[in-house]
PDB file of N, CA, C, O and CB in Angstrom:
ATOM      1  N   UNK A   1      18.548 -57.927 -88.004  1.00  0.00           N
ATOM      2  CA  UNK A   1      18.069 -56.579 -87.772  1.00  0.00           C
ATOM      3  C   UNK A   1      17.688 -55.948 -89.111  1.00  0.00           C
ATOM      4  O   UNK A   1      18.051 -56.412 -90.192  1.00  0.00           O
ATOM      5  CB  UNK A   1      19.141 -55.730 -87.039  1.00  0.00           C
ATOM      6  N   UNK A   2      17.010 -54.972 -88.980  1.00  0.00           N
ATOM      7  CA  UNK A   2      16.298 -55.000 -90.329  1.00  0.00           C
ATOM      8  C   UNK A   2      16.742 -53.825 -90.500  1.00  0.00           C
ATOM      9  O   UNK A   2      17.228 -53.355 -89.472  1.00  0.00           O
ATOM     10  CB  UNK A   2      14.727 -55.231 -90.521  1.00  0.00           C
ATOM     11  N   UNK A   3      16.785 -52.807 -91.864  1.00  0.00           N
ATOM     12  CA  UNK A   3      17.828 -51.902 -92.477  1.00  0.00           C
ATOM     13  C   UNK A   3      16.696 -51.034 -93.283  1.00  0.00           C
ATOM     14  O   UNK A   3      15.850 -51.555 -94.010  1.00  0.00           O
ATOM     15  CB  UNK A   3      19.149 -52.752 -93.513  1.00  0.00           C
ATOM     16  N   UNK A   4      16.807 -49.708 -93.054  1.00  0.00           N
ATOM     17  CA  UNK A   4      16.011 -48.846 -93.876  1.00  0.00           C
ATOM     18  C   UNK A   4      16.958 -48.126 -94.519  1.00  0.00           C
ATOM     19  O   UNK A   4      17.994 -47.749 -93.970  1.00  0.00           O
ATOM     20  CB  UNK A   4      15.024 -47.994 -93.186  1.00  0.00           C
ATOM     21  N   UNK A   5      16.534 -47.804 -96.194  1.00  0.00           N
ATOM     22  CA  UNK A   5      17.165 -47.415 -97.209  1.00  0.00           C
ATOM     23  C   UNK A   5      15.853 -46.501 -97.736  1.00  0.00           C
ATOM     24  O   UNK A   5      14.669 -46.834 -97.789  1.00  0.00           O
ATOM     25  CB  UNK A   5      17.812 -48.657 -98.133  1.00  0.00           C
ATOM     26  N   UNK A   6      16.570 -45.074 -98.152  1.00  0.00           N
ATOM     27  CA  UNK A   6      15.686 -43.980 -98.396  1.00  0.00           C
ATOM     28  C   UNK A   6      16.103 -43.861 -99.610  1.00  0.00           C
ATOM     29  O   UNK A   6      17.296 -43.845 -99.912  1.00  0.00           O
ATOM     30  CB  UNK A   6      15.715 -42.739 -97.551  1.00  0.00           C
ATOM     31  N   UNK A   7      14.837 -43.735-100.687  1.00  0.00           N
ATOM     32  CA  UNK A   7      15.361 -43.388-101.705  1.00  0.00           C
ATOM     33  C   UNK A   7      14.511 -42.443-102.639  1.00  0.00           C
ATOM     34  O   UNK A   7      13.327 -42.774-102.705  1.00  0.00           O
ATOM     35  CB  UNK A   7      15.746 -44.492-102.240  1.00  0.00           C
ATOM     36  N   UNK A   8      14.870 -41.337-103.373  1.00  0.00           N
ATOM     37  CA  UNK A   8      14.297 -40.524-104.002  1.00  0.00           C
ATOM     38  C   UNK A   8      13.664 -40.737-105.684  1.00  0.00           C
ATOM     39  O   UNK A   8      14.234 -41.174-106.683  1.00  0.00           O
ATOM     40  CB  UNK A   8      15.188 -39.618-103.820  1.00  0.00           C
ATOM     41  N   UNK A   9      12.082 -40.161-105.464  1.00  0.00           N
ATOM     42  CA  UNK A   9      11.224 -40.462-106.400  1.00  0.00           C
ATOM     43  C   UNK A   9      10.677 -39.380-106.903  1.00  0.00           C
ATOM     44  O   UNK A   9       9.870 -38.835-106.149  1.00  0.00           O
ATOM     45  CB  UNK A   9      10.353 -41.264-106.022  1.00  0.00           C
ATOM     46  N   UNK A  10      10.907 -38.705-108.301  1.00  0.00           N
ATOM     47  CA  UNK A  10      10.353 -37.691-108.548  1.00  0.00           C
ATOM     48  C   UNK A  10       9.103 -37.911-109.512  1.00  0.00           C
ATOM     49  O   UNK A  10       9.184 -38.672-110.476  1.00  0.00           O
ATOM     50  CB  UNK A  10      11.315 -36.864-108.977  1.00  0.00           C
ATOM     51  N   UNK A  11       7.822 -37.131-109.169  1.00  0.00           N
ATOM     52  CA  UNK A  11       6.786 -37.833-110.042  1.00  0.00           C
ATOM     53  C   UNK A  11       5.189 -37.321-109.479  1.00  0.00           C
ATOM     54  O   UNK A  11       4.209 -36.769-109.979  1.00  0.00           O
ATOM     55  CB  UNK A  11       7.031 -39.661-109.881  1.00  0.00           C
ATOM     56  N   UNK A  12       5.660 -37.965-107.883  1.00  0.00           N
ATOM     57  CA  UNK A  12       4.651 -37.966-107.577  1.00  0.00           C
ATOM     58  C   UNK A  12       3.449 -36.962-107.216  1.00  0.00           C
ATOM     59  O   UNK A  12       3.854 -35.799-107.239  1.00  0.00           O
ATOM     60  CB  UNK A  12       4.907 -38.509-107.007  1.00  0.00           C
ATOM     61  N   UNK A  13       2.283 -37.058-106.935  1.00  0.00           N
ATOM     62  CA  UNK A  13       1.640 -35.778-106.641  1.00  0.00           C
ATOM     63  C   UNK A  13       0.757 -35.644-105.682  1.00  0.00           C
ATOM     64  O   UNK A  13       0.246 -34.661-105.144  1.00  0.00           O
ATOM     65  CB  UNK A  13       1.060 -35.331-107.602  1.00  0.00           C
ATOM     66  N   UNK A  14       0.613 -37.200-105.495  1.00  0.00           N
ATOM     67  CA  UNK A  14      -0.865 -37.414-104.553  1.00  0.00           C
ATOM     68  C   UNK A  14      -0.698 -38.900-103.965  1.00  0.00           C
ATOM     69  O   UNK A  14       0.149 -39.697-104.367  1.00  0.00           O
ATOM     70  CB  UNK A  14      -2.538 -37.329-105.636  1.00  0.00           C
ATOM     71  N   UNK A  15      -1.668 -39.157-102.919  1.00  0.00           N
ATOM     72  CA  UNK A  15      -1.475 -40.069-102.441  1.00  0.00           C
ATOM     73  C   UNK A  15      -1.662 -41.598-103.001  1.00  0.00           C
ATOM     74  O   UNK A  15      -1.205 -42.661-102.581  1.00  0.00           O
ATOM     75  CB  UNK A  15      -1.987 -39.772-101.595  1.00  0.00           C
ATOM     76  N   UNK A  16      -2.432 -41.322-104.008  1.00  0.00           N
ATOM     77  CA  UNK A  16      -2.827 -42.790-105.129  1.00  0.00           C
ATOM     78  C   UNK A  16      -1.297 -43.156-106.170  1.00  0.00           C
ATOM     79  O   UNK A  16      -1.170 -44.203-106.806  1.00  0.00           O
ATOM     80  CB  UNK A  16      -4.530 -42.187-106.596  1.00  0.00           C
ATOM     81  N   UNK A  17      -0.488 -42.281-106.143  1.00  0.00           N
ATOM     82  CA  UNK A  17       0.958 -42.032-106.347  1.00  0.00           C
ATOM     83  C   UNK A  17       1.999 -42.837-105.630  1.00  0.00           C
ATOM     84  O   UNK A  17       2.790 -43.671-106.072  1.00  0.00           O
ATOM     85  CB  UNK A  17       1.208 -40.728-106.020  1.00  0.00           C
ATOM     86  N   UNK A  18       1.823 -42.423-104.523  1.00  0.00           N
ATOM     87  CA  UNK A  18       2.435 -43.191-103.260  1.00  0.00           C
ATOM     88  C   UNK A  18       2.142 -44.727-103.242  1.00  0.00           C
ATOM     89  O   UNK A  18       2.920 -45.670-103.099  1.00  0.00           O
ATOM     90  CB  UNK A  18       1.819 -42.574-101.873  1.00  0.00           C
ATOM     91  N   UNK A  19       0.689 -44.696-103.442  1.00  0.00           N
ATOM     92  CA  UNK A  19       0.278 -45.846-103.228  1.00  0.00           C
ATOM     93  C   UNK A  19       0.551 -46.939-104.237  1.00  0.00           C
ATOM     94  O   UNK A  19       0.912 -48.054-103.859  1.00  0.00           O
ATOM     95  CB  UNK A  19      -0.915 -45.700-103.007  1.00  0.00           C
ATOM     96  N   UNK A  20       0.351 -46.583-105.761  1.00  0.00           N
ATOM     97  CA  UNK A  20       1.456 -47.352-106.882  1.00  0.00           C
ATOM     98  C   UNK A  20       2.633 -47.789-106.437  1.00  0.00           C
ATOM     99  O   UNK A  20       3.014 -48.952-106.574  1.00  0.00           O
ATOM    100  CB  UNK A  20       1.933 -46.496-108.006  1.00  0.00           C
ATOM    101  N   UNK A  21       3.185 -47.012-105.959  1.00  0.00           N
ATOM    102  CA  UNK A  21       4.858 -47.311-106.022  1.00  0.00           C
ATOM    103  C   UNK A  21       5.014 -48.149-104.541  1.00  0.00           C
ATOM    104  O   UNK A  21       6.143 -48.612-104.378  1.00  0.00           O
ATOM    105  CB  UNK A  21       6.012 -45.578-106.068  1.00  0.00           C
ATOM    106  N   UNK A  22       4.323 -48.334-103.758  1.00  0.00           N
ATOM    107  CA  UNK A  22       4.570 -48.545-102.804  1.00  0.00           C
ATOM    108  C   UNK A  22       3.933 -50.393-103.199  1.00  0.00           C
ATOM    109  O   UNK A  22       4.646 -51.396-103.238  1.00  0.00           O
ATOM    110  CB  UNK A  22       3.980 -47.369-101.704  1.00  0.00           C
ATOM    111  N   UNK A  23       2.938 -50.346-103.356  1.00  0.00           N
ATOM    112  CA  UNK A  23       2.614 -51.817-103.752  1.00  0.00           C
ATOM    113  C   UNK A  23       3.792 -52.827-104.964  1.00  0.00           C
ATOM    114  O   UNK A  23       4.182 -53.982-105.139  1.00  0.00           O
ATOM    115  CB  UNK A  23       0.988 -51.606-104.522  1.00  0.00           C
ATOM    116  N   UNK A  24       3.995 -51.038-105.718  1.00  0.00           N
ATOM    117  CA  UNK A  24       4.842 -52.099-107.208  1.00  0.00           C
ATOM    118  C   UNK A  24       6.331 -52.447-106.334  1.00  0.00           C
ATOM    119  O   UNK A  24       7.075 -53.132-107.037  1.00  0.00           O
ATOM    120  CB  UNK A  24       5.360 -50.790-109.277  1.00  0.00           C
ATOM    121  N   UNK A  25       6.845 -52.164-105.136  1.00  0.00           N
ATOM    122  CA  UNK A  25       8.291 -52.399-104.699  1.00  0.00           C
ATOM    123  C   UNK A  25       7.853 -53.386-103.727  1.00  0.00           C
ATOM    124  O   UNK A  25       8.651 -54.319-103.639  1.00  0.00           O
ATOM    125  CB  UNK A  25       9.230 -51.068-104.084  1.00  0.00           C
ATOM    126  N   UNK A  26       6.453 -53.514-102.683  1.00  0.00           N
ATOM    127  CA  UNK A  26       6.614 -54.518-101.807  1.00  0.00           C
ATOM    128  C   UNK A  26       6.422 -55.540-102.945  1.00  0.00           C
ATOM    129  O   UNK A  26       7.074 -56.430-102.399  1.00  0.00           O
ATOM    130  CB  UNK A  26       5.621 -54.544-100.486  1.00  0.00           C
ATOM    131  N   UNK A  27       5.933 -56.235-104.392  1.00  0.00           N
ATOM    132  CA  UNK A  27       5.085 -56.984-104.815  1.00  0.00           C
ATOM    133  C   UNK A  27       7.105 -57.664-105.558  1.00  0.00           C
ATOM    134  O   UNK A  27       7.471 -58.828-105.713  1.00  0.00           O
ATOM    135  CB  UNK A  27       3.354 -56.177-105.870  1.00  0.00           C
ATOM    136  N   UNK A  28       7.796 -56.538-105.788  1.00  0.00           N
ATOM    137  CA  UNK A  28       9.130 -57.166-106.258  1.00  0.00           C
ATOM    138  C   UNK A  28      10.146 -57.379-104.755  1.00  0.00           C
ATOM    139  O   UNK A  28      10.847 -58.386-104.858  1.00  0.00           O
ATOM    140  CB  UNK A  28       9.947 -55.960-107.544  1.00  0.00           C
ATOM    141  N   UNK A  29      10.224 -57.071-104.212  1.00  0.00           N
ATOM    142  CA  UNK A  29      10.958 -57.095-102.911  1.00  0.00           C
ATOM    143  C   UNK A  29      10.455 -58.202-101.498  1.00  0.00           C
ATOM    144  O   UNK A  29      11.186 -58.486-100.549  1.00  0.00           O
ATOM    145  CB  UNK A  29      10.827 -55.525-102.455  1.00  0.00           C
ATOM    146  N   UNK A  30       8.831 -58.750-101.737  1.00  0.00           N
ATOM    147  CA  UNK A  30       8.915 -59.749-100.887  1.00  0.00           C
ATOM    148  C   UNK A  30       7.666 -59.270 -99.909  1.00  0.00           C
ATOM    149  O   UNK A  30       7.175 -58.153-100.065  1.00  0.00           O
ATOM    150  CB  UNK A  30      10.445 -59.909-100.230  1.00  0.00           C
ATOM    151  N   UNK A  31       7.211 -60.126 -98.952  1.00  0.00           N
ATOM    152  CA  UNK A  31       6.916 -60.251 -98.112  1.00  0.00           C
ATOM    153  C   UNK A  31       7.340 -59.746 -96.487  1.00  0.00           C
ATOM    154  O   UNK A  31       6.629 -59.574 -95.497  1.00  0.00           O
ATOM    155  CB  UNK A  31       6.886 -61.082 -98.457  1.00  0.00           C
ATOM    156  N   UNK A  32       9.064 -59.573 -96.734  1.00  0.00           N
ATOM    157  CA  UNK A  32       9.404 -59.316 -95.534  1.00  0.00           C
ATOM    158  C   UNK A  32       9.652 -57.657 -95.306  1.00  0.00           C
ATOM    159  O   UNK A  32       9.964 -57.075 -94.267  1.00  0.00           O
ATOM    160  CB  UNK A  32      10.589 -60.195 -95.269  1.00  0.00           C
ATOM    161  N   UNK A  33       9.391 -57.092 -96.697  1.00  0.00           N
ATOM    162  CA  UNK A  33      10.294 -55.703 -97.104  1.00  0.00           C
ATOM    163  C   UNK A  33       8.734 -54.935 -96.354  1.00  0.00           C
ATOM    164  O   UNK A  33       7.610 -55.435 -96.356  1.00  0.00           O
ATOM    165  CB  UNK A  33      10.861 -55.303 -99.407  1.00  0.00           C
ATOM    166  N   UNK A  34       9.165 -53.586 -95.757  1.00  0.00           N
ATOM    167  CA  UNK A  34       7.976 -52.301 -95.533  1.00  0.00           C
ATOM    168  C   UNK A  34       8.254 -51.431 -96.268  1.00  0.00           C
ATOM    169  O   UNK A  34       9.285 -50.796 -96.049  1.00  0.00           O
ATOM    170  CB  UNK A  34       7.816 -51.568 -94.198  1.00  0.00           C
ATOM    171  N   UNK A  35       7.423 -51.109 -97.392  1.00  0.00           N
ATOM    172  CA  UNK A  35       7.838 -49.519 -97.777  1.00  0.00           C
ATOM    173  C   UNK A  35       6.837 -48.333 -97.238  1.00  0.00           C
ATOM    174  O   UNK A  35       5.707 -48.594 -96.825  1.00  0.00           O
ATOM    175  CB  UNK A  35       7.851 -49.352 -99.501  1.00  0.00           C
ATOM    176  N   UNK A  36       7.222 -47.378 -97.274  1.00  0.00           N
ATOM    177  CA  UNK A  36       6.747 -46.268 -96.364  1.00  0.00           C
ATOM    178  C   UNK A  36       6.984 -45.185 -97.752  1.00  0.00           C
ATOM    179  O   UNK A  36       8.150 -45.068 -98.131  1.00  0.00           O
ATOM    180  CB  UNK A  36       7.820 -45.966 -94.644  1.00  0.00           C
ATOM    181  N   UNK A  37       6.062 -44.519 -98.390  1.00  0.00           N
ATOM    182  CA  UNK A  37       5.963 -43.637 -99.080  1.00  0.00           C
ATOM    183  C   UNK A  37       5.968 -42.089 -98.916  1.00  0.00           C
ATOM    184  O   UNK A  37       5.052 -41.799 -98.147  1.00  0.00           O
ATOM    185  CB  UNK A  37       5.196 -43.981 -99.469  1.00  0.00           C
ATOM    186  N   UNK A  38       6.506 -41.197 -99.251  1.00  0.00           N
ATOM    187  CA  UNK A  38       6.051 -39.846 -98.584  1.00  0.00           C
ATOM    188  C   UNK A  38       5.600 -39.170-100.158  1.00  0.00           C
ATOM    189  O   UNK A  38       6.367 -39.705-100.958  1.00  0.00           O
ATOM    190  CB  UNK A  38       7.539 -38.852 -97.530  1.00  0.00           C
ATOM    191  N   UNK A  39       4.932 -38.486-100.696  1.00  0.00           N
ATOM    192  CA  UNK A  39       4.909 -37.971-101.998  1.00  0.00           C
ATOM    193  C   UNK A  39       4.844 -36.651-101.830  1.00  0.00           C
ATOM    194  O   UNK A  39       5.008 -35.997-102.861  1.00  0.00           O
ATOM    195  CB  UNK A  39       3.879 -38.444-102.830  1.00  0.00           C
ATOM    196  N   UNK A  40       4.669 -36.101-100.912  1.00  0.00           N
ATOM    197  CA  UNK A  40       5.404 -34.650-100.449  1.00  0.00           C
ATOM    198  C   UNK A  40       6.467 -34.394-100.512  1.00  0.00           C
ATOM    199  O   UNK A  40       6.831 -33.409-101.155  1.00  0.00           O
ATOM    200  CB  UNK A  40       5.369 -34.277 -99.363  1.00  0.00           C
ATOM    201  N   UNK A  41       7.374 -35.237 -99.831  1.00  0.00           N
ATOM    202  CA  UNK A  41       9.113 -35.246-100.009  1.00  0.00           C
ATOM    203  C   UNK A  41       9.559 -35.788-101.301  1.00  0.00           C
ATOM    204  O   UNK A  41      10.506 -35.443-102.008  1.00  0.00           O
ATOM    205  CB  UNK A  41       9.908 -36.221 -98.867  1.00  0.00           C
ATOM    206  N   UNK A  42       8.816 -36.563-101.434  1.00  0.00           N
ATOM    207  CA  UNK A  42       9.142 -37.628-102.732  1.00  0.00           C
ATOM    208  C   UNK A  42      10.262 -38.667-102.475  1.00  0.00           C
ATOM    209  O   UNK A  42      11.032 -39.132-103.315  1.00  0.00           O
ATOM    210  CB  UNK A  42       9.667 -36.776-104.107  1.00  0.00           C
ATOM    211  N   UNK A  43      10.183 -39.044-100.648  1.00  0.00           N
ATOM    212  CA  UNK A  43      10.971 -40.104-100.184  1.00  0.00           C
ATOM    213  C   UNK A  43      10.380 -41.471-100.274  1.00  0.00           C
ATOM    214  O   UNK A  43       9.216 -41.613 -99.898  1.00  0.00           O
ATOM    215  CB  UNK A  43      11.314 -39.850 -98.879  1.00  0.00           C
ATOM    216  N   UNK A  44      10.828 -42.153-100.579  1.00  0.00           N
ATOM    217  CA  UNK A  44      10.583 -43.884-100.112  1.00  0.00           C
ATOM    218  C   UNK A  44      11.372 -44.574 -99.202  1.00  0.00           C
ATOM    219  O   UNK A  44      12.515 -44.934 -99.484  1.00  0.00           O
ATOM    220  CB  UNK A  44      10.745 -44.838-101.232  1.00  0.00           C
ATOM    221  N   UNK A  45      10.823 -44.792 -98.092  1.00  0.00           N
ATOM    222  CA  UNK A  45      11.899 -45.796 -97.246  1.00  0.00           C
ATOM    223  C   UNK A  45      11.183 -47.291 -97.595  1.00  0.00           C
ATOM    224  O   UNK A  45      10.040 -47.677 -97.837  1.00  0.00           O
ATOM    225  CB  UNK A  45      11.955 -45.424 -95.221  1.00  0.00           C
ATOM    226  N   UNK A  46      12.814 -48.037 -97.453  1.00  0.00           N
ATOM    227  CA  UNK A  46      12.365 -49.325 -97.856  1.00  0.00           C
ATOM    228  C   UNK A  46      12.880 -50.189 -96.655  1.00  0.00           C
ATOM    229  O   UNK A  46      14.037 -49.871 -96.379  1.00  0.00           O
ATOM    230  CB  UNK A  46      12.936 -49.782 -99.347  1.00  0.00           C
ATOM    231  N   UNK A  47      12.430 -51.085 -95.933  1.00  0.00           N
ATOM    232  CA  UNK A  47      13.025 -51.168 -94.523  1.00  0.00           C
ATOM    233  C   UNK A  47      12.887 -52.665 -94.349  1.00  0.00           C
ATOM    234  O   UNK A  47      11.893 -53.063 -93.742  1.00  0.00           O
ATOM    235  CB  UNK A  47      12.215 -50.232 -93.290  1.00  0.00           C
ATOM    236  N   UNK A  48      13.601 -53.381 -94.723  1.00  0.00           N
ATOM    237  CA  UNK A  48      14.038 -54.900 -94.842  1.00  0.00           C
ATOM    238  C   UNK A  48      15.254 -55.877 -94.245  1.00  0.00           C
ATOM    239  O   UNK A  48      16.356 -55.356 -94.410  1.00  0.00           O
ATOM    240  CB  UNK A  48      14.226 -54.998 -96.060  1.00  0.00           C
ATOM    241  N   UNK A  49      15.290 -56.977 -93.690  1.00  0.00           N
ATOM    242  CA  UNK A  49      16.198 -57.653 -93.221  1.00  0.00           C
ATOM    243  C   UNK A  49      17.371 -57.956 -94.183  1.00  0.00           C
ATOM    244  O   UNK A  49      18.325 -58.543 -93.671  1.00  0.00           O
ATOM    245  CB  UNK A  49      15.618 -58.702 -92.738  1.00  0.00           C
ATOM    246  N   UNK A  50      17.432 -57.713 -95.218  1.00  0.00           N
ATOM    247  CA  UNK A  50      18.360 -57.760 -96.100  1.00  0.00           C
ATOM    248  C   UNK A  50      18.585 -56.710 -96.760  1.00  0.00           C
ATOM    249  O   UNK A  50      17.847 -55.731 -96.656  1.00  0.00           O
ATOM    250  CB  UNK A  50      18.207 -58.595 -96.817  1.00  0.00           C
ATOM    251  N   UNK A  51      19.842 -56.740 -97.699  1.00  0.00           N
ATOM    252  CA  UNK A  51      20.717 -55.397 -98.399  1.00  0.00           C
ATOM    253  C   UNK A  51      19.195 -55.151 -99.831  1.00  0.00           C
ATOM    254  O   UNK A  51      18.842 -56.216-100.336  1.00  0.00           O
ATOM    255  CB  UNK A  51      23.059 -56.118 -99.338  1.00  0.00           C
ATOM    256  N   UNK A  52      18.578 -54.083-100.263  1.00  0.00           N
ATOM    257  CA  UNK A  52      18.112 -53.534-100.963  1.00  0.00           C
ATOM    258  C   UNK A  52      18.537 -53.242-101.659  1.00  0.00           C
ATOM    259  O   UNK A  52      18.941 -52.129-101.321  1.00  0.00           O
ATOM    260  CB  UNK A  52      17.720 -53.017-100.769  1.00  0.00           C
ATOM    261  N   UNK A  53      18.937 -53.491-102.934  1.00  0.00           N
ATOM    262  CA  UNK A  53      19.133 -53.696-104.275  1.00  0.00           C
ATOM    263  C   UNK A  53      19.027 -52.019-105.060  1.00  0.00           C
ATOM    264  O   UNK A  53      18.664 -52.351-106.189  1.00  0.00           O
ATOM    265  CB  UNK A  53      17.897 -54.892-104.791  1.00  0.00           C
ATOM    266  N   UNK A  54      19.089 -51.142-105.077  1.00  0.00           N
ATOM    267  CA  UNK A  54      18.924 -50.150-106.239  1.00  0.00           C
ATOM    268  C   UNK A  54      17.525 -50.225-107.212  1.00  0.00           C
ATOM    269  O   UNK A  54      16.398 -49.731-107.249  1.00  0.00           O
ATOM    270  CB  UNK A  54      20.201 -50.400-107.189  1.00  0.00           C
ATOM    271  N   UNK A  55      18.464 -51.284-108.054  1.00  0.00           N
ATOM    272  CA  UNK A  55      17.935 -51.438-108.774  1.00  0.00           C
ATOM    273  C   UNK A  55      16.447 -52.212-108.914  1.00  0.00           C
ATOM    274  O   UNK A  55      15.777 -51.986-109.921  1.00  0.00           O
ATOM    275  CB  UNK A  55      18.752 -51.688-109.214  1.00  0.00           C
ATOM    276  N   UNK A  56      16.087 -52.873-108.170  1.00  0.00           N
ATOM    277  CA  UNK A  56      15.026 -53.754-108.094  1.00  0.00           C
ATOM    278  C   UNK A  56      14.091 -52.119-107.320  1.00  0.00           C
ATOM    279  O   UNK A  56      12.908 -51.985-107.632  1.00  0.00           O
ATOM    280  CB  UNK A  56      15.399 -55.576-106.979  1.00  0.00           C
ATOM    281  N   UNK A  57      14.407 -51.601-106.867  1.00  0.00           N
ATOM    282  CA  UNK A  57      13.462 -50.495-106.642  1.00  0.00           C
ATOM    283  C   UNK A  57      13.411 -49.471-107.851  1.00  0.00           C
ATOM    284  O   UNK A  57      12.422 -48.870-108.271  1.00  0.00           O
ATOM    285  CB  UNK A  57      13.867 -49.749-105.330  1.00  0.00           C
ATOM    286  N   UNK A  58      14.562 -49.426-108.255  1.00  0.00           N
ATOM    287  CA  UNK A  58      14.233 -48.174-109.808  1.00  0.00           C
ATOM    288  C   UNK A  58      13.859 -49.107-110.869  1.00  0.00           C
ATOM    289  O   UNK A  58      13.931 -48.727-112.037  1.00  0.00           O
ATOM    290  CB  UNK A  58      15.868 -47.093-110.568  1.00  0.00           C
ATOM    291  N   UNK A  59      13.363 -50.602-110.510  1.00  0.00           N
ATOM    292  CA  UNK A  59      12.640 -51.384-111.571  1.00  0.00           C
ATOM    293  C   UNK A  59      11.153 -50.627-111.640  1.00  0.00           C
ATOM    294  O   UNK A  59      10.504 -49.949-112.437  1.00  0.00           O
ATOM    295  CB  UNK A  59      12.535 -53.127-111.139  1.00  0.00           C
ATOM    296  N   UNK A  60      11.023 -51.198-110.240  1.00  0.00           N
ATOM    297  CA  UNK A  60       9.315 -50.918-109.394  1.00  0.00           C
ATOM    298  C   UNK A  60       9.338 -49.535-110.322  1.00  0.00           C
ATOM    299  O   UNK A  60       9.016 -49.637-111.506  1.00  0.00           O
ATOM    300  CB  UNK A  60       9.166 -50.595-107.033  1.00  0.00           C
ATOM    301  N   UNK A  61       9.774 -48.067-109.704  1.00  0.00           N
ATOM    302  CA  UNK A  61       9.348 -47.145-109.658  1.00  0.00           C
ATOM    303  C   UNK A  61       8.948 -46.622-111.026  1.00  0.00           C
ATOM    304  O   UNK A  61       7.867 -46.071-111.232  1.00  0.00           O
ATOM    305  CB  UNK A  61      10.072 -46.553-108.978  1.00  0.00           C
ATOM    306  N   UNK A  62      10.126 -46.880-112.195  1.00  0.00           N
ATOM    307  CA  UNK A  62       9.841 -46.725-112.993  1.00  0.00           C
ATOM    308  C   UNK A  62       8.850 -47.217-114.163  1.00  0.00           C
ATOM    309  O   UNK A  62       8.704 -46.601-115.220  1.00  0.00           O
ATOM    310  CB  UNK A  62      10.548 -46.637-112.984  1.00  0.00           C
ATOM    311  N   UNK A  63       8.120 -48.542-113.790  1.00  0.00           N
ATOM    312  CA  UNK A  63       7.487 -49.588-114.332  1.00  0.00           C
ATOM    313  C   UNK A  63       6.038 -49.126-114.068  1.00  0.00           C
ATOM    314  O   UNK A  63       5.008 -49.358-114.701  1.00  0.00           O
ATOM    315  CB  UNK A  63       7.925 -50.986-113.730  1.00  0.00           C
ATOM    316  N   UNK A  64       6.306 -48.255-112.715  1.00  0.00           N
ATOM    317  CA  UNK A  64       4.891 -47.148-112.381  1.00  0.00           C
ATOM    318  C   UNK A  64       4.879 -45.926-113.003  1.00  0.00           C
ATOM    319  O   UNK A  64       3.904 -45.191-112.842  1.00  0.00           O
ATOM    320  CB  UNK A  64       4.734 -46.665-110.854  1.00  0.00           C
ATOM    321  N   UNK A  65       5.720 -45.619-113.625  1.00  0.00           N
ATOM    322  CA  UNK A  65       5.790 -44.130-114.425  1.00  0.00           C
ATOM    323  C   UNK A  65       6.238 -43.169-113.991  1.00  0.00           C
ATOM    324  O   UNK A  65       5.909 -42.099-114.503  1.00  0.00           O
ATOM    325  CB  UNK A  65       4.763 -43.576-114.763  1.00  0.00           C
ATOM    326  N   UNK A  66       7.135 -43.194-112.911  1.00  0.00           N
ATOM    327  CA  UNK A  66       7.987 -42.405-111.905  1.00  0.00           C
ATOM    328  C   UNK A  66       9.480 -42.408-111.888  1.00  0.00           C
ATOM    329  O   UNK A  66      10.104 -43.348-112.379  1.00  0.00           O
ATOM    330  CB  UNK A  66       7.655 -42.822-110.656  1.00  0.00           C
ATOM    331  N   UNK A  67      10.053 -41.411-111.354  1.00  0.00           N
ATOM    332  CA  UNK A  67      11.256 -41.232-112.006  1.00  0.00           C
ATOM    333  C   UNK A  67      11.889 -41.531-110.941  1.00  0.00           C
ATOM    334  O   UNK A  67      11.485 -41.197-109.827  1.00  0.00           O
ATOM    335  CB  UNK A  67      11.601 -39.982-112.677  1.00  0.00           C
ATOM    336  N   UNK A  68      13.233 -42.367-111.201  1.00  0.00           N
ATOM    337  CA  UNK A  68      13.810 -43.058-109.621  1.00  0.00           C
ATOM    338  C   UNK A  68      15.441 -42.122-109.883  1.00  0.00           C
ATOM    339  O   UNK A  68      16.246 -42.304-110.796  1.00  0.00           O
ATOM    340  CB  UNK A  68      14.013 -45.548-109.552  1.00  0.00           C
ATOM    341  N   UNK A  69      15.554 -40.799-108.372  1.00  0.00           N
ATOM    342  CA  UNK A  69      16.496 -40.355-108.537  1.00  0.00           C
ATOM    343  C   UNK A  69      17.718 -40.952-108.016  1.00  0.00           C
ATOM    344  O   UNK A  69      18.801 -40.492-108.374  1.00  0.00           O
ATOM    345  CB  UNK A  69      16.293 -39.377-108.269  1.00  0.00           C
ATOM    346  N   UNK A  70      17.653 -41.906-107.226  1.00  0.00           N
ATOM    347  CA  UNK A  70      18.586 -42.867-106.566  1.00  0.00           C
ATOM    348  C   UNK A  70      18.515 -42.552-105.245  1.00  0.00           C
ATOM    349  O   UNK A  70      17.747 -41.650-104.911  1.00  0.00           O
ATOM    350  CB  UNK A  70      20.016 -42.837-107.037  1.00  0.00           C
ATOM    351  N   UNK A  71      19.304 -43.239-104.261  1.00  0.00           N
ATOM    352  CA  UNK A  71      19.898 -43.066-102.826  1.00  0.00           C
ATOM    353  C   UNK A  71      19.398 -41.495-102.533  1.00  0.00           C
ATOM    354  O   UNK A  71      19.329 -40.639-103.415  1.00  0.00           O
ATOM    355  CB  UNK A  71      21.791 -43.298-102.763  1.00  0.00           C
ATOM    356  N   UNK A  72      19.014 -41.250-100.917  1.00  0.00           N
ATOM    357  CA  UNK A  72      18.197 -40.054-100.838  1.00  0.00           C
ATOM    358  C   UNK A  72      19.570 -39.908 -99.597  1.00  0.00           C
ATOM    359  O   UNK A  72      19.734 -40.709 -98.677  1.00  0.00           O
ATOM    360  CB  UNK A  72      16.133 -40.109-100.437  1.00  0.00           C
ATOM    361  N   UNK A  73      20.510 -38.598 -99.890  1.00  0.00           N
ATOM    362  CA  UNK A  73      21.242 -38.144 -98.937  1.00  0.00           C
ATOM    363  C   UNK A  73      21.181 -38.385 -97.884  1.00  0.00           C
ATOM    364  O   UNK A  73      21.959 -37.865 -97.085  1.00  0.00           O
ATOM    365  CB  UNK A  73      21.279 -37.272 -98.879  1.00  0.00           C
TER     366      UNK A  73
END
């Protein structure tokens, strides 16, 4: 069963924003992972058959120039 993990990104502004970060986490996370961007909220869901790592997403985010606030309440 597959597991969505929300996590907070401060940075963004627009949808070409979203769209960075969203390619730089599926391109480290796999084939099987969906990310779903919001840059309004500044949420990322990451929604994968396996446990999601933290860190392999505040690799991505920050490697795009975005600030990874961690786990989204």
């Amino acid at each position: 069963m597959d597991k969505a993990t929300i996590f907070e990104v401060r940075g963004m502004t627009c949808g070409g924003c979203a769209k960075r970060i969203r390619t730089a986490i599926e391109t480290d996370l796999g084939e099987d992972t969906t990310v779903t961007v919001d840059h309004k909220s500044g949420r990322v869901t990451v929604t994968s058959p396996r446990d999601v790592a933290s860190d392999a997403v505040r690799s991505a985010v920050e490697r795009t120039g975005y600030e990874f606030a961690g786990t989204a309440a």
